[in-house]
VEXVO-231859 format. One record per atom (N, C-alpha, C, O, CB): residue in one letter; atom name; x, y, z. Coordinates in Angstrom, 2 decimals. Glycine has a CB too. Example, Ala and Ser with C-alpha at 12.3 -4.5 7.8 and 13.67 -1.06 7.14 Angstrom:
BEGIN
<r=A, a=N, c1=13.19, c2=-5.69, c3=7.80>
<r=A, a=CA, c1=12.30, c2=-4.50, c3=7.80>
<r=A, a=C, c1=13.20, c2=-3.30, c3=7.80>
<r=A, a=O, c1=14.24, c2=-3.32, c3=8.46>
<r=A, a=CB, c1=11.31, c2=-4.47, c3=9.05>
<r=S, a=N, c1=12.85, c2=-2.25, c3=7.08>
<r=S, a=CA, c1=13.67, c2=-1.06, c3=7.14>
<r=S, a=C, c1=12.90, c2=0.03, c3=7.87>
<r=S, a=O, c1=13.41, c2=1.14, c3=8.04>
<r=S, a=CB, c1=14.08, c2=-0.60, c3=5.72>
// end
This chain:
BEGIN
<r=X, a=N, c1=100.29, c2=106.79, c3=76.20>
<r=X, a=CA, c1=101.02, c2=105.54, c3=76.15>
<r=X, a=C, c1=102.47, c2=105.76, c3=75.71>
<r=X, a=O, c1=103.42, c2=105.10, c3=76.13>
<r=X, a=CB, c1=100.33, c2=104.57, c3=75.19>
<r=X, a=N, c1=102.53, c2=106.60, c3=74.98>
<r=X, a=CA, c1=104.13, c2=106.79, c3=74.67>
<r=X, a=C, c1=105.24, c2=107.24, c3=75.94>
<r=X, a=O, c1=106.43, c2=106.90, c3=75.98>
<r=X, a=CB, c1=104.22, c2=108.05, c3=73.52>
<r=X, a=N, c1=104.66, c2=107.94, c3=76.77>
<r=X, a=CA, c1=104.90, c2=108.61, c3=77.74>
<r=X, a=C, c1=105.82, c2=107.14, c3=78.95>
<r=X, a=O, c1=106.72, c2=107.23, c3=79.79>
<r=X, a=CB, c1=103.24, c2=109.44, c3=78.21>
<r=X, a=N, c1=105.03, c2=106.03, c3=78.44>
<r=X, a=CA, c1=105.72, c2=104.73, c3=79.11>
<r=X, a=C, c1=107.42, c2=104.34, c3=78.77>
<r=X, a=O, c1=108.20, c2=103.54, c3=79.28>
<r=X, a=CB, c1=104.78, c2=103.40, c3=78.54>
<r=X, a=N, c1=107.51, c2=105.14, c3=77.86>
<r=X, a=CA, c1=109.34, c2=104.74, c3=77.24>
<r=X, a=C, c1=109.97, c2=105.38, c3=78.15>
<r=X, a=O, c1=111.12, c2=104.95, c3=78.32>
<r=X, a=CB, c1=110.03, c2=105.37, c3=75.57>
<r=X, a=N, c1=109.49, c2=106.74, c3=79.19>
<r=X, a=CA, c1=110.16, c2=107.20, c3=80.31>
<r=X, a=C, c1=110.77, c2=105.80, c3=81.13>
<r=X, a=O, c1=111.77, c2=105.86, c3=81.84>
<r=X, a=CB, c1=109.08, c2=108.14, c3=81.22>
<r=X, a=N, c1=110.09, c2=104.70, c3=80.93>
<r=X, a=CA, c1=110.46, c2=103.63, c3=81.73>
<r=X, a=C, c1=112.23, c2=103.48, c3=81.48>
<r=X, a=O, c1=113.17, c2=103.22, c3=82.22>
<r=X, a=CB, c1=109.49, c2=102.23, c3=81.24>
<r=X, a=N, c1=112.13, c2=103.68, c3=80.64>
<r=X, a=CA, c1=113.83, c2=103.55, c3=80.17>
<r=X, a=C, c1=115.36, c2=103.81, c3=80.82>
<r=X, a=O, c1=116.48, c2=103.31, c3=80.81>
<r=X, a=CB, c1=113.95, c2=104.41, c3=79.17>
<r=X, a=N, c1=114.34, c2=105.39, c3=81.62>
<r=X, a=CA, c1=115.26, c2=105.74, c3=82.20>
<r=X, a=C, c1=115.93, c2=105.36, c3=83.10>
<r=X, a=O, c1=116.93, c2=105.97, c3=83.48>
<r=X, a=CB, c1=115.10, c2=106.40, c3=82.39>
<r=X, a=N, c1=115.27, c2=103.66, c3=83.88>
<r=X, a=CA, c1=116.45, c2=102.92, c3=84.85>
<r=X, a=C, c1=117.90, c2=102.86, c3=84.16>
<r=X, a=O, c1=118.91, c2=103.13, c3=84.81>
<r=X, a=CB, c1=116.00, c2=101.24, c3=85.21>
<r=X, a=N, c1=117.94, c2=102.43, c3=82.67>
<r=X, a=CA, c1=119.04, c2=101.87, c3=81.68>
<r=X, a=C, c1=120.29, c2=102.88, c3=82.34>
<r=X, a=O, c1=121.40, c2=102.42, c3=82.60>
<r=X, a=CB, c1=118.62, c2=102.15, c3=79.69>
<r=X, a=N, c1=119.91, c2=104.40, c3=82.59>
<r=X, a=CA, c1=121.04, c2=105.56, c3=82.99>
<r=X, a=C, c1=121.74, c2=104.48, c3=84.35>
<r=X, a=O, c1=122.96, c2=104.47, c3=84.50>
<r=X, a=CB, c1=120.12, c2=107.54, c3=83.67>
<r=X, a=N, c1=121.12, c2=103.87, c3=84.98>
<r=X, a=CA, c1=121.56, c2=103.06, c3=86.02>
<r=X, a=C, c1=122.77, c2=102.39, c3=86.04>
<r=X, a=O, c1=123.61, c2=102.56, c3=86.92>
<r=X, a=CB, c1=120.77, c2=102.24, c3=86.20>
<r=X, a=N, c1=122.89, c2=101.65, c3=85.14>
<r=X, a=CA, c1=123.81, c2=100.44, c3=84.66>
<r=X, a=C, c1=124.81, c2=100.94, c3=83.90>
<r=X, a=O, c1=124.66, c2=101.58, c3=82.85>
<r=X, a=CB, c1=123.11, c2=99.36, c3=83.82>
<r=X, a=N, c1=126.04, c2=100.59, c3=84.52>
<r=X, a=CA, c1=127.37, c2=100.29, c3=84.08>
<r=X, a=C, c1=127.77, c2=99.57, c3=83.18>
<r=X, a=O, c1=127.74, c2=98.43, c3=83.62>
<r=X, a=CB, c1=127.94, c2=99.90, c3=84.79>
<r=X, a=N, c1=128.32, c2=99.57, c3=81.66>
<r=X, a=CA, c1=127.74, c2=100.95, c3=80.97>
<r=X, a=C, c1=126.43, c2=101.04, c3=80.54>
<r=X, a=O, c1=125.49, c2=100.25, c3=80.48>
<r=X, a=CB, c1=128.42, c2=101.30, c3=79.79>
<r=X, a=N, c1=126.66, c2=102.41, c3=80.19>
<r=X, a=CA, c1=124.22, c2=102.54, c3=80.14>
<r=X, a=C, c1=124.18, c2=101.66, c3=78.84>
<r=X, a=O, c1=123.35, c2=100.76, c3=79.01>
<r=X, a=CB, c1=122.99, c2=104.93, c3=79.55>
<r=X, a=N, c1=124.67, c2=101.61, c3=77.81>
<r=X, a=CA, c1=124.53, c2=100.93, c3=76.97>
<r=X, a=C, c1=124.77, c2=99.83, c3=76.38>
<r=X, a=O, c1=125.06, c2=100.04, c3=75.20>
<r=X, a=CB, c1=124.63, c2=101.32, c3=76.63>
<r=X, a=N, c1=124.81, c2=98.04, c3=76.81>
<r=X, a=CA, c1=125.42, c2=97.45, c3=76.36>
<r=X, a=C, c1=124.19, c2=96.68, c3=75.64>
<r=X, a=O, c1=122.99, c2=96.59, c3=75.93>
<r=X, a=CB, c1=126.39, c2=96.94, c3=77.20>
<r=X, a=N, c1=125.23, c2=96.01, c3=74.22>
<r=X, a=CA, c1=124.23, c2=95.54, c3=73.11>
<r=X, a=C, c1=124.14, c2=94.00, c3=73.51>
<r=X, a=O, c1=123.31, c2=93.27, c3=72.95>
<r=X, a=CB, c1=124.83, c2=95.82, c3=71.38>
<r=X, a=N, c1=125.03, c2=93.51, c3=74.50>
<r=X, a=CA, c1=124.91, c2=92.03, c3=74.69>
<r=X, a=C, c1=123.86, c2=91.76, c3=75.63>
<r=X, a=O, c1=123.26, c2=90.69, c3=75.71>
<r=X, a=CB, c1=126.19, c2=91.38, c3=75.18>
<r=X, a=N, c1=123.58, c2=93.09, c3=76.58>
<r=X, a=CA, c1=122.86, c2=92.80, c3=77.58>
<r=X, a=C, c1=121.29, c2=92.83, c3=77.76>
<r=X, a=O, c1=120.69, c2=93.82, c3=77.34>
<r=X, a=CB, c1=123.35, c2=93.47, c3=78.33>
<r=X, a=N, c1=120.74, c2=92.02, c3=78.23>
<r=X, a=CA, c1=118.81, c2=91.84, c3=78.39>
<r=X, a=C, c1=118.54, c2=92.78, c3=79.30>
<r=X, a=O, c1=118.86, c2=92.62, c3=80.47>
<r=X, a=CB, c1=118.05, c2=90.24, c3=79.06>
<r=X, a=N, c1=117.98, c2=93.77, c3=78.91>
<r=X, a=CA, c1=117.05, c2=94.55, c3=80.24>
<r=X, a=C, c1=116.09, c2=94.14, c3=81.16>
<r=X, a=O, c1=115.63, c2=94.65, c3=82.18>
<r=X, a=CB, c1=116.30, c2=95.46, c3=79.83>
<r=X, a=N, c1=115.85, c2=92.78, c3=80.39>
<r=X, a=CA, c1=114.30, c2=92.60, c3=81.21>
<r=X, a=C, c1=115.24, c2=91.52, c3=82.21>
<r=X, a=O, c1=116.24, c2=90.88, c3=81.86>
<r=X, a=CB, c1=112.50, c2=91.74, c3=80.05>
<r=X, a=N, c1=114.56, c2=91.53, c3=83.57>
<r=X, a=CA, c1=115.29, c2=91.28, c3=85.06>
<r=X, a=C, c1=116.80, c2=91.62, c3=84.78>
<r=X, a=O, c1=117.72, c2=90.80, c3=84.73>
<r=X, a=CB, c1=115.14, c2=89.53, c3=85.70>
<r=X, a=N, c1=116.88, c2=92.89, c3=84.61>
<r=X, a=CA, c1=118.33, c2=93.53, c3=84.99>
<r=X, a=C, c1=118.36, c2=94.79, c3=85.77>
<r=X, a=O, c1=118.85, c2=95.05, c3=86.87>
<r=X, a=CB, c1=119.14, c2=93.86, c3=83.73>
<r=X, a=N, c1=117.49, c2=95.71, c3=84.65>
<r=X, a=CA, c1=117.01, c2=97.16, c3=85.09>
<r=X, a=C, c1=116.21, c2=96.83, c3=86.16>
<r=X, a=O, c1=115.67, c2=95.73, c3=86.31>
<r=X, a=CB, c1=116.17, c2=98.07, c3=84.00>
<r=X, a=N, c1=116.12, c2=98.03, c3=87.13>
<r=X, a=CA, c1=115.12, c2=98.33, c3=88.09>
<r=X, a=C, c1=113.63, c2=98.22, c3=87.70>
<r=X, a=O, c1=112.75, c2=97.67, c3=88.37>
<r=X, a=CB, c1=115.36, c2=99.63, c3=88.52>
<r=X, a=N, c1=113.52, c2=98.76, c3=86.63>
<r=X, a=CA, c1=111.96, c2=98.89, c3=86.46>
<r=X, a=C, c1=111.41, c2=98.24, c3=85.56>
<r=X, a=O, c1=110.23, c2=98.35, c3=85.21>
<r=X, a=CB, c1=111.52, c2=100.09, c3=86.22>
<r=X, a=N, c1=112.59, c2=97.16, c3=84.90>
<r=X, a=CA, c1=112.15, c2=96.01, c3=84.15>
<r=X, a=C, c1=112.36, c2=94.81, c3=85.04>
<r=X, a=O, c1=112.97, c2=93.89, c3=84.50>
<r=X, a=CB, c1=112.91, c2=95.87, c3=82.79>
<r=X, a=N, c1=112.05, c2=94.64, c3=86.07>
<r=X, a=CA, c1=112.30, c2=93.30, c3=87.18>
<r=X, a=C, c1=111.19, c2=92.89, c3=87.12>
<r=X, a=O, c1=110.35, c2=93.76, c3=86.88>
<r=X, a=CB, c1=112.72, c2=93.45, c3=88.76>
<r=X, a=N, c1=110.73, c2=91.59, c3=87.27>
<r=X, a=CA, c1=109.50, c2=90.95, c3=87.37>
<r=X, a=C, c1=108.19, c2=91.31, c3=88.43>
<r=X, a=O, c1=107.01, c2=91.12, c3=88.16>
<r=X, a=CB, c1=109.92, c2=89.71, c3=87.60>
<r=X, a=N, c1=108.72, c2=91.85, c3=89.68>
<r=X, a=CA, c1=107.81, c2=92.53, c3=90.37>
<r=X, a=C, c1=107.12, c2=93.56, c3=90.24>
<r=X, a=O, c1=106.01, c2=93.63, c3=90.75>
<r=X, a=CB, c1=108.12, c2=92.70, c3=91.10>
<r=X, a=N, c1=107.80, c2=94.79, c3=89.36>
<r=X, a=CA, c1=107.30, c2=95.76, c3=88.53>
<r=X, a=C, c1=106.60, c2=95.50, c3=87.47>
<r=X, a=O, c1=105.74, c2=96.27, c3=87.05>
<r=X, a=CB, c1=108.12, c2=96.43, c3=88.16>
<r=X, a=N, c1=106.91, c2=94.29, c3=86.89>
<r=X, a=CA, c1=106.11, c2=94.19, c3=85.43>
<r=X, a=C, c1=104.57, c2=93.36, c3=86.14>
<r=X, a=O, c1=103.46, c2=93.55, c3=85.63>
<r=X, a=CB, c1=107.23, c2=92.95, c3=83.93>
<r=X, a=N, c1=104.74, c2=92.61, c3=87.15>
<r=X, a=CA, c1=103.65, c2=91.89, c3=87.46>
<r=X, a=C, c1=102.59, c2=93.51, c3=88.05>
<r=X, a=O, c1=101.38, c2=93.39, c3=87.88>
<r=X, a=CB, c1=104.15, c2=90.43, c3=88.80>
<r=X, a=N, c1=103.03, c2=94.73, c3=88.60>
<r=X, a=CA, c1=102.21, c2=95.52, c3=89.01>
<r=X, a=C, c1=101.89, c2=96.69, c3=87.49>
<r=X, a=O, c1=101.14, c2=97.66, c3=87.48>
<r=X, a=CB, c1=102.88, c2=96.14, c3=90.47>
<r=X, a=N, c1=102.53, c2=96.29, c3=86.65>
<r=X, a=CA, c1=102.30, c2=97.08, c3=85.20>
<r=X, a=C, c1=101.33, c2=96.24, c3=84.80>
<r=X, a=O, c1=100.31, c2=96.88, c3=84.58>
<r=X, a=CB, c1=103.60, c2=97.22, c3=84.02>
<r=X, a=N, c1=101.15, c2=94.64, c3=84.55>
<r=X, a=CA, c1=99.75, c2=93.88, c3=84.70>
<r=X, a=C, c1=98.80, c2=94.26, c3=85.88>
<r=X, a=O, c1=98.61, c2=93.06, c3=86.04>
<r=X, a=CB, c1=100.03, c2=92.36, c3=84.88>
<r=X, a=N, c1=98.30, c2=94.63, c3=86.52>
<r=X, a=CA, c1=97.42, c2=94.65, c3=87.63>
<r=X, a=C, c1=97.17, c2=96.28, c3=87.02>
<r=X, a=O, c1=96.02, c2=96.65, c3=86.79>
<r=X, a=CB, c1=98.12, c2=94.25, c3=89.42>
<r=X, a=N, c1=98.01, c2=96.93, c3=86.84>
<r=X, a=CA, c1=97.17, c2=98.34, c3=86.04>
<r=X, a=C, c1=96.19, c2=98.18, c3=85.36>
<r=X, a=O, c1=95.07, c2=98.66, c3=85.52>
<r=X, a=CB, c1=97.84, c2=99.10, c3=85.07>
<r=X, a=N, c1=96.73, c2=97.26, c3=84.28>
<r=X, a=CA, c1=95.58, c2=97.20, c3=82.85>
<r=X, a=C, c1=94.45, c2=96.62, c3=83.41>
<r=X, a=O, c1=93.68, c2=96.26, c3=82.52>
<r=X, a=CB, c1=96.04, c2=96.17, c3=81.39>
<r=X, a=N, c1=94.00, c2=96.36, c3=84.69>
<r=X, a=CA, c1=92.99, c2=96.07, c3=85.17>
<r=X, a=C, c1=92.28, c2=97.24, c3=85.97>
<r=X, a=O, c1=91.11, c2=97.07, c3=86.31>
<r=X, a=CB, c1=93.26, c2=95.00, c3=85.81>
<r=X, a=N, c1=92.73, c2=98.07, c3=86.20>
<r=X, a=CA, c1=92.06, c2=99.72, c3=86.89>
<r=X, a=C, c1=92.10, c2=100.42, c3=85.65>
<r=X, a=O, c1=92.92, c2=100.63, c3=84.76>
<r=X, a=CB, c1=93.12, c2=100.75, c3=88.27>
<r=X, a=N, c1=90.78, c2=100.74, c3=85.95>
<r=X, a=CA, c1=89.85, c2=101.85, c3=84.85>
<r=X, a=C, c1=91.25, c2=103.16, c3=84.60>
<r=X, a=O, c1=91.76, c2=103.20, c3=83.48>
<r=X, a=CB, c1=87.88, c2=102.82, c3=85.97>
<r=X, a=N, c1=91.78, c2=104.16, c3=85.71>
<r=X, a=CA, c1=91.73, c2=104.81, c3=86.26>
<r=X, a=C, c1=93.85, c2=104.62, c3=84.99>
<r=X, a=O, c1=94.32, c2=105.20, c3=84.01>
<r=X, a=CB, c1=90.98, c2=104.64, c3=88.06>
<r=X, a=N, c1=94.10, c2=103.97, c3=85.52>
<r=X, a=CA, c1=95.71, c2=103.09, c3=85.26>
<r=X, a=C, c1=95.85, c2=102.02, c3=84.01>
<r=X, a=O, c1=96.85, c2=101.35, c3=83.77>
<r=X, a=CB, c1=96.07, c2=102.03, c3=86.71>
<r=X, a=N, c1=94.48, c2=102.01, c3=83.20>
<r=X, a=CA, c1=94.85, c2=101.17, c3=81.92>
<r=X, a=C, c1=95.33, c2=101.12, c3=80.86>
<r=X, a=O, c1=95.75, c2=100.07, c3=80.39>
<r=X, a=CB, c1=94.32, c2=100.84, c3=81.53>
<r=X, a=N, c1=95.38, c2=102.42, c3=80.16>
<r=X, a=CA, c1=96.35, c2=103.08, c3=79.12>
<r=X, a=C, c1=97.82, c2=102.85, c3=79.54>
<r=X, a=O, c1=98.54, c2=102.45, c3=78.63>
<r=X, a=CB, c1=96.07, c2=104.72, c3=78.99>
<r=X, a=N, c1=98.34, c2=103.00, c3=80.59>
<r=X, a=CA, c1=99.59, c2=103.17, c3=81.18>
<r=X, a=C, c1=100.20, c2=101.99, c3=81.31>
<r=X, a=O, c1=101.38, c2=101.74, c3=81.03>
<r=X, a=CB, c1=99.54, c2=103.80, c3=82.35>
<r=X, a=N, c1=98.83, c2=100.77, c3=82.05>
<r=X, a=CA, c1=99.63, c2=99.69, c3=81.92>
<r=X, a=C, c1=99.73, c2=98.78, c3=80.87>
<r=X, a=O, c1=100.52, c2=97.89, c3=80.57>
<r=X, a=CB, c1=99.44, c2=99.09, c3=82.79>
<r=X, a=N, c1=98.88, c2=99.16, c3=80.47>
<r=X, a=CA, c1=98.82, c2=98.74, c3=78.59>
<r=X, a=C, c1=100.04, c2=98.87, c3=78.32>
<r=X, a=O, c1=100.79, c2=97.94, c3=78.02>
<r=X, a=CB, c1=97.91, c2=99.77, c3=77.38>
<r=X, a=N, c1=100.40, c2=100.30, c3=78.40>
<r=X, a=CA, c1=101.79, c2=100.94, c3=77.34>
<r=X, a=C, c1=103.03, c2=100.02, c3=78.25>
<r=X, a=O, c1=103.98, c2=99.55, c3=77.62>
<r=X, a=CB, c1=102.15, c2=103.31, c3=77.46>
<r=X, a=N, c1=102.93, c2=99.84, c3=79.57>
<r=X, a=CA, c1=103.93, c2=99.46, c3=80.11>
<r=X, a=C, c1=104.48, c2=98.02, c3=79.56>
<r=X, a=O, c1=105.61, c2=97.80, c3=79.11>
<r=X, a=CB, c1=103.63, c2=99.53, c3=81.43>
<r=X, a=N, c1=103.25, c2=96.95, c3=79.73>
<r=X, a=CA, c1=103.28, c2=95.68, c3=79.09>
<r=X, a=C, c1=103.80, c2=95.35, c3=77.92>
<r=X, a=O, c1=104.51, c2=94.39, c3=77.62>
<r=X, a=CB, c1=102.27, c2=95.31, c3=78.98>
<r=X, a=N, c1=103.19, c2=96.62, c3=77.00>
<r=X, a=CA, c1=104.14, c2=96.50, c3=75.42>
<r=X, a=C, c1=104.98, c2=96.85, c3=75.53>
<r=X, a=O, c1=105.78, c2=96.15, c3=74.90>
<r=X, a=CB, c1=103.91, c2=97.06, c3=74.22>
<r=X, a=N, c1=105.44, c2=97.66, c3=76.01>
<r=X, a=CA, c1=107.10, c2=97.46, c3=76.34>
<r=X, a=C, c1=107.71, c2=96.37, c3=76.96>
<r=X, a=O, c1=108.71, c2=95.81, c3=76.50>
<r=X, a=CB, c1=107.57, c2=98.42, c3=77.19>
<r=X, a=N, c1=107.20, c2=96.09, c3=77.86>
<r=X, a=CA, c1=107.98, c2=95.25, c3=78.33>
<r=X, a=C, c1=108.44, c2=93.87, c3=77.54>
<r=X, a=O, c1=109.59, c2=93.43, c3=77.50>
<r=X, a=CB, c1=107.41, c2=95.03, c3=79.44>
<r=X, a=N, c1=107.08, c2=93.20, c3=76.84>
<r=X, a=CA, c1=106.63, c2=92.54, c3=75.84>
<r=X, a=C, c1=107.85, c2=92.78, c3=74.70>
<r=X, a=O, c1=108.67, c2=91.87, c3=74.53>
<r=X, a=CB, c1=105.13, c2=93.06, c3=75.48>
<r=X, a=N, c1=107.95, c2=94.07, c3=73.89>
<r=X, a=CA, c1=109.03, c2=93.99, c3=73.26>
<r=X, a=C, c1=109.97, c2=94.17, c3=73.40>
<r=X, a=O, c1=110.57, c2=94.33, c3=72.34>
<r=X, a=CB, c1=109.08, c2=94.27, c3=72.67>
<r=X, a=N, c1=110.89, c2=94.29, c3=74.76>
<r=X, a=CA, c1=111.86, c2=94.42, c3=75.13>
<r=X, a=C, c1=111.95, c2=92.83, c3=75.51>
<r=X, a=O, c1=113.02, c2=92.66, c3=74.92>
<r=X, a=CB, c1=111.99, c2=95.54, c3=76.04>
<r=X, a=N, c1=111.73, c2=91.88, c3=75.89>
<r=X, a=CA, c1=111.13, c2=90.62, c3=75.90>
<r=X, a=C, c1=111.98, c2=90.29, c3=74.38>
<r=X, a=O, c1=113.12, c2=89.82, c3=74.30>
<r=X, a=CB, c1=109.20, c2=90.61, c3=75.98>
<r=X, a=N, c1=111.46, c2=90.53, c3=73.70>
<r=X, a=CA, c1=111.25, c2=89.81, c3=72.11>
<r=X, a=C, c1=112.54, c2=90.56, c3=71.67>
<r=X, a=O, c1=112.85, c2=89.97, c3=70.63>
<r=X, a=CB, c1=109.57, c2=90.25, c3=71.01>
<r=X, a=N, c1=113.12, c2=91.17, c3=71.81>
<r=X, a=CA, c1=114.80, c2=91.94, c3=71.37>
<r=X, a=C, c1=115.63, c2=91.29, c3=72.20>
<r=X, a=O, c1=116.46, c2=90.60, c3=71.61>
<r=X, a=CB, c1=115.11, c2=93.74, c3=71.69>
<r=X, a=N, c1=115.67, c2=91.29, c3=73.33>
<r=X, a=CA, c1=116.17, c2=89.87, c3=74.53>
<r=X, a=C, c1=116.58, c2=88.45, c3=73.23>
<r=X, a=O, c1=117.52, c2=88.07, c3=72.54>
<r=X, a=CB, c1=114.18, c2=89.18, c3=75.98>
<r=X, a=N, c1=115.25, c2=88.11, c3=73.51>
<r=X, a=CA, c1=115.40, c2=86.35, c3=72.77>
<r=X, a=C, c1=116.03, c2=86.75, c3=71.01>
<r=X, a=O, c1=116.71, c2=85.86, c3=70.50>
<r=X, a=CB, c1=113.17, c2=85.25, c3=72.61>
<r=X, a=N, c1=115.84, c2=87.75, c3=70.35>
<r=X, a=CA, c1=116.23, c2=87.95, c3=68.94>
<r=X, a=C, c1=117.81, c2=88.39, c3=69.22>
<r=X, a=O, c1=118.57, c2=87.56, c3=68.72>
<r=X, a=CB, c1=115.21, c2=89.19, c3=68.08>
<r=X, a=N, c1=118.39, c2=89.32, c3=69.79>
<r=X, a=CA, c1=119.71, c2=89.50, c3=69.71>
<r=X, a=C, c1=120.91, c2=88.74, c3=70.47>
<r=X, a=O, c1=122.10, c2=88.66, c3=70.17>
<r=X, a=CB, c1=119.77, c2=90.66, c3=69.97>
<r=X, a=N, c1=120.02, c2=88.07, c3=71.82>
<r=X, a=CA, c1=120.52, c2=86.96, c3=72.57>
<r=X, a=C, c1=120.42, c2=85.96, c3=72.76>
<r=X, a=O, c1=121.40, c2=85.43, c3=73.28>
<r=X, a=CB, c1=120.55, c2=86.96, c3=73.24>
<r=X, a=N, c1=119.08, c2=85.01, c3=72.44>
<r=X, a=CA, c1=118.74, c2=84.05, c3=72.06>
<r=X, a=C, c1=118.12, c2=83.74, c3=73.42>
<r=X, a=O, c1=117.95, c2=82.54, c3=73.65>
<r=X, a=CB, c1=119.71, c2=83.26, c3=71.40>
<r=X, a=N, c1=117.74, c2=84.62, c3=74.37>
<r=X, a=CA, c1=116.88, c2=84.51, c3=75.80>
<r=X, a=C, c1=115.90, c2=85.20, c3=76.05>
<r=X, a=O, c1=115.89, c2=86.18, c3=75.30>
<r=X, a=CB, c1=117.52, c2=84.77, c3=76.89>
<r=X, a=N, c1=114.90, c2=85.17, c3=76.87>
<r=X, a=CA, c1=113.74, c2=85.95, c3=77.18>
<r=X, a=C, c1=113.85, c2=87.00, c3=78.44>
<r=X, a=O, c1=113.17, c2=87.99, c3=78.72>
<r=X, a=CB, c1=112.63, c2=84.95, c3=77.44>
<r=X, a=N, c1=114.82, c2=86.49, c3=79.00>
<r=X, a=CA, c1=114.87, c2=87.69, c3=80.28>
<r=X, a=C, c1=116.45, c2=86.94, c3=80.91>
<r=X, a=O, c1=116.93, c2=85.81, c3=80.93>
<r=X, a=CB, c1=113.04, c2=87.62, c3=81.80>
<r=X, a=N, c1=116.79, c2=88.11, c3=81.29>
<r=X, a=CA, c1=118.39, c2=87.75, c3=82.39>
<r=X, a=C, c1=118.28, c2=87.83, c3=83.85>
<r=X, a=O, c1=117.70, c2=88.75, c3=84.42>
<r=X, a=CB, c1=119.72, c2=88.94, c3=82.18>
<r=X, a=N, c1=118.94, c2=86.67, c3=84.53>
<r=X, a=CA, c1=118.82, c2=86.92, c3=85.90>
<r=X, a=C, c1=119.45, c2=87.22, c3=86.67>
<r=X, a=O, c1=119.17, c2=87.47, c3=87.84>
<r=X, a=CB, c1=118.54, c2=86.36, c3=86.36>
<r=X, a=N, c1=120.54, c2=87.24, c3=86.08>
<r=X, a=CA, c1=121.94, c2=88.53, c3=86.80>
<r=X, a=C, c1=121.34, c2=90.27, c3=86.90>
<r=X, a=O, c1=120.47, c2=90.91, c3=86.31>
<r=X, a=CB, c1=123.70, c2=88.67, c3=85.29>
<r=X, a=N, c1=122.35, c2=90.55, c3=88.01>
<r=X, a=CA, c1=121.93, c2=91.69, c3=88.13>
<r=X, a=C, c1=122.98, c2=92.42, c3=88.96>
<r=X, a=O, c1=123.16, c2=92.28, c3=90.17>
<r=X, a=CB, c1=120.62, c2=91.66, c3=88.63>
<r=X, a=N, c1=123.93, c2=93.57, c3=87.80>
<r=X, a=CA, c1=125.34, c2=94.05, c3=88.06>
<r=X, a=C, c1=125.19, c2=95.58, c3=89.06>
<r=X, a=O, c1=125.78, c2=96.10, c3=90.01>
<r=X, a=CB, c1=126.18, c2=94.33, c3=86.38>
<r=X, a=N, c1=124.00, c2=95.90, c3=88.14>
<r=X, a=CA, c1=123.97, c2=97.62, c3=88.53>
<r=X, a=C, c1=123.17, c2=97.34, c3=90.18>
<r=X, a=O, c1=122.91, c2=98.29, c3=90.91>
<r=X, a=CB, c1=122.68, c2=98.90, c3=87.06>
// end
């Protein structure tokens, strides 16, 4: 499950990789809602449930740092 923070690595994507104002979740590639809806459908295969477990909590608290440092749950712009 730890092995899921590789998810991160879309962030190298975005111009600049690091900004503190900005929501990852629907910005990054692999935090977009279509990816997270197939990171749910994991935790339902035997085979893919650890993974999508780990994926969800991430996503989940990347979610919850969103609404705490910005006062939103997800962004729907999308620069990179």
């Amino acid at each position: 499950m730890m092995l899921t923070m590789l998810v991160d690595l879309d962030h190298l994507l975005a111009i600049p990789v690091y900004d503190a104002s900005r929501c990852s979740i629907g910005f990054h590639p692999l935090h977009q809602f279509v990816p997270i809806g197939l990171y749910l459908l994991a935790c339902f295969h035997r085979k893919t449930r650890y993974i999508g477990i780990g994926l969800v909590i991430h996503m989940v608290l990347d979610s919850i740092d969103c609404q705490i440092t910005n006062g939103i749950w997800f962004t729907l712009e999308v620069y990179a």
